[in-house]
C-alpha positions as CSV (number, residue, x, y, z in Angstrom):
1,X,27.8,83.3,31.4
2,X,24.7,82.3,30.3
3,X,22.0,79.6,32.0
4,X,20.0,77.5,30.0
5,X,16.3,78.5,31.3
6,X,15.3,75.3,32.9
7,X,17.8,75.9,35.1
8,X,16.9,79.2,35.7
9,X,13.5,77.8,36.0
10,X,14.4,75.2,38.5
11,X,16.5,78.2,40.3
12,X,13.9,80.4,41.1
13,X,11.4,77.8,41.8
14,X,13.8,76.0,44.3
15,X,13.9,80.0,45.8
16,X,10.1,80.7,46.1
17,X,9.3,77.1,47.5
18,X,11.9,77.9,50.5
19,X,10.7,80.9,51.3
20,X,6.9,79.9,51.5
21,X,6.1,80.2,55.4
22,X,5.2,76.9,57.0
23,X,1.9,76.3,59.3
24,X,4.0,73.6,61.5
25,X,5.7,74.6,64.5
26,X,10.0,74.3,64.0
27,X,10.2,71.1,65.7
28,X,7.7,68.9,68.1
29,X,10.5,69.4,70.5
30,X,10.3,72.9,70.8
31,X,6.2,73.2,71.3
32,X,5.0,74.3,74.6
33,X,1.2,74.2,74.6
34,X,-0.6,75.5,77.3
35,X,-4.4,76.3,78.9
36,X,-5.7,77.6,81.8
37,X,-8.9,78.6,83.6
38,X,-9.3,80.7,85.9
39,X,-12.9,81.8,87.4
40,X,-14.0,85.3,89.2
41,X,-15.4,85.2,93.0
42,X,-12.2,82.9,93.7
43,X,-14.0,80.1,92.5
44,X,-10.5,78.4,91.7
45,X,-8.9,77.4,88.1
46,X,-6.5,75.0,86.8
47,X,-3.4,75.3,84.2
48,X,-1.9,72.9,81.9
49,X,1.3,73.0,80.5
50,X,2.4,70.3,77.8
51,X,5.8,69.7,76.0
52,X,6.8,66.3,73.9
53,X,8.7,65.2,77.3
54,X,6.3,66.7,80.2
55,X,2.8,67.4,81.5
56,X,2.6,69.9,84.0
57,X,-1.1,70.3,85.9
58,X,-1.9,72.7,88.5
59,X,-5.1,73.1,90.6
60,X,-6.0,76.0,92.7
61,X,-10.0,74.7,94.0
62,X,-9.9,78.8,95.6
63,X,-7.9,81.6,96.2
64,X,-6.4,79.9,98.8
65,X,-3.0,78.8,97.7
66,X,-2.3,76.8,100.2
67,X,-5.1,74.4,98.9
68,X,-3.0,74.4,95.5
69,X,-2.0,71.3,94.1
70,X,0.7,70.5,91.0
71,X,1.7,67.3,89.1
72,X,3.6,66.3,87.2
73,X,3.9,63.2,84.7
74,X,5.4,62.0,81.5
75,X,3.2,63.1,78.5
76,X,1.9,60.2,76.3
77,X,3.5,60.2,73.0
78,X,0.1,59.3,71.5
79,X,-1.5,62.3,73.0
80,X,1.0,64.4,72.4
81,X,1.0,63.5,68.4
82,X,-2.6,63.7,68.4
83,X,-2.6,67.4,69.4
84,X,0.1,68.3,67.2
85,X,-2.0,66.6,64.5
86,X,-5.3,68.8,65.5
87,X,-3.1,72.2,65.7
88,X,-3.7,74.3,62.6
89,X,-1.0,77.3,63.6
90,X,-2.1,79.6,60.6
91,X,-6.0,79.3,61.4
92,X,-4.8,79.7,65.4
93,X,-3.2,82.8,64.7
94,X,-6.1,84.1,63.1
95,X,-7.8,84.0,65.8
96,X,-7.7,87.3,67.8
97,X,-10.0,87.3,70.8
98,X,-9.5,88.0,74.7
99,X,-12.3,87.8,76.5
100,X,-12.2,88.7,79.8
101,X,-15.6,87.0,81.0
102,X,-13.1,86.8,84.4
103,X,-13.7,90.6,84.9
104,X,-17.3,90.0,85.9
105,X,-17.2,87.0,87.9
106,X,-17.0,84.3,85.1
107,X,-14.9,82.0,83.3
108,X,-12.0,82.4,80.5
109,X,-10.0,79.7,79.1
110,X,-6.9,81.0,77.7
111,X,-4.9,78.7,75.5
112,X,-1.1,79.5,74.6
113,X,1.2,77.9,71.4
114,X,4.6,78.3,71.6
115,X,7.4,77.1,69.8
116,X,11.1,78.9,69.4
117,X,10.1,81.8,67.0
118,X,6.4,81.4,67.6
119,X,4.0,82.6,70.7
120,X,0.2,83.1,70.2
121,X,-2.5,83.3,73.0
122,X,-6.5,83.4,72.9
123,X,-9.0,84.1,75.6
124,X,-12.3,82.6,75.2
125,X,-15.0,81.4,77.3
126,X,-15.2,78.0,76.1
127,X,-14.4,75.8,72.7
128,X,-18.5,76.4,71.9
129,X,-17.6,80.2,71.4
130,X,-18.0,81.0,67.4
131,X,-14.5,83.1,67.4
132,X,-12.6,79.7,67.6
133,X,-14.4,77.4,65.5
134,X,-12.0,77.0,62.8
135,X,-9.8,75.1,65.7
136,X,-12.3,73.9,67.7
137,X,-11.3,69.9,67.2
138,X,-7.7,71.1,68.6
139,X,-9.2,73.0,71.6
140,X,-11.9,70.4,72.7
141,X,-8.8,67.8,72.8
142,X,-6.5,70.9,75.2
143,X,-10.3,71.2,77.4
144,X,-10.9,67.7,77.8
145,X,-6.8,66.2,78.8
146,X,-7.3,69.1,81.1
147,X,-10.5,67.8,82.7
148,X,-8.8,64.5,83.1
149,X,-6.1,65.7,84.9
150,X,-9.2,67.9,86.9
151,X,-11.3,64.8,87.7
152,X,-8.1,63.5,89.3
153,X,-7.8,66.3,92.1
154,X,-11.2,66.3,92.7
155,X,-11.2,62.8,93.8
């Protein structure tokens, strides 16, 4: 049986083009974005956890977890495109770093991407740290819908 070789052509680059790995999660549906801080000398920290239906924000001002607080609210579409639209998953998972500034009394933010075939985290001590520059506009958006949700509990 022979093919004519544009189709042959057409077969094999129909084959390469589907296997080429994508830099999108699977589906908006299926991210879970995350980032936390947490501070040595039980100076508190906060987490947020974000999905295309939910925003999830907890914040402990101490050790104390009595004093811990957690809400939770619908997440804004807009918001919720608009870090999608800043995530770059291949430079993210480039990025290897876990600080642990925590381990002598300071502060580590640790961001987490997950989607259904996909987890990734980093531990830095803030979005100015060189390691992360390459998705710095994505992590500056994470730090500062967290300090919103902050600002709130600190009323």
């Amino acid at each position: 049986m022979k093919y004519p070789i544009s189709q042959l052509i057409i077969l094999i680059a129909f084959a390469a083009a589907s296997c080429q790995r994508k830099s999108t999660p699977a589906s908006n549906t299926d991210v879970i974005l995350s980032i936390s801080t947490v501070c040595g000398w039980c100076t508190g920290g906060d987490s947020l956890v974000i999905n295309a239906s939910q925003s999830v924000y907890q914040y402990s001002p101490s050790c104390d977890p009595a004093q811990a607080a957690t809400t939770t609210a619908a997440t804004d579409k807009k918001i919720w495109n608009e870090l999608l639209s800043l995530f770059d998953k291949t430079q993210f998972e480039k990025i290897n770093i876990n600080l642990c500034n925590v381990c002598a009394d300071g502060c580590d933010v640790r961001v987490t991407v997950k989607d259904k075939n996909y987890i990734h985290s980093i531990s830095y001590g803030g979005s100015d740290n060189q390691a992360v520059s390459a998705v710095r506009p994505f992590l500056e958006k994470l730090e500062a819908l967290s300090a919103v949700y902050k600002k709130e509990f600190k009323k």
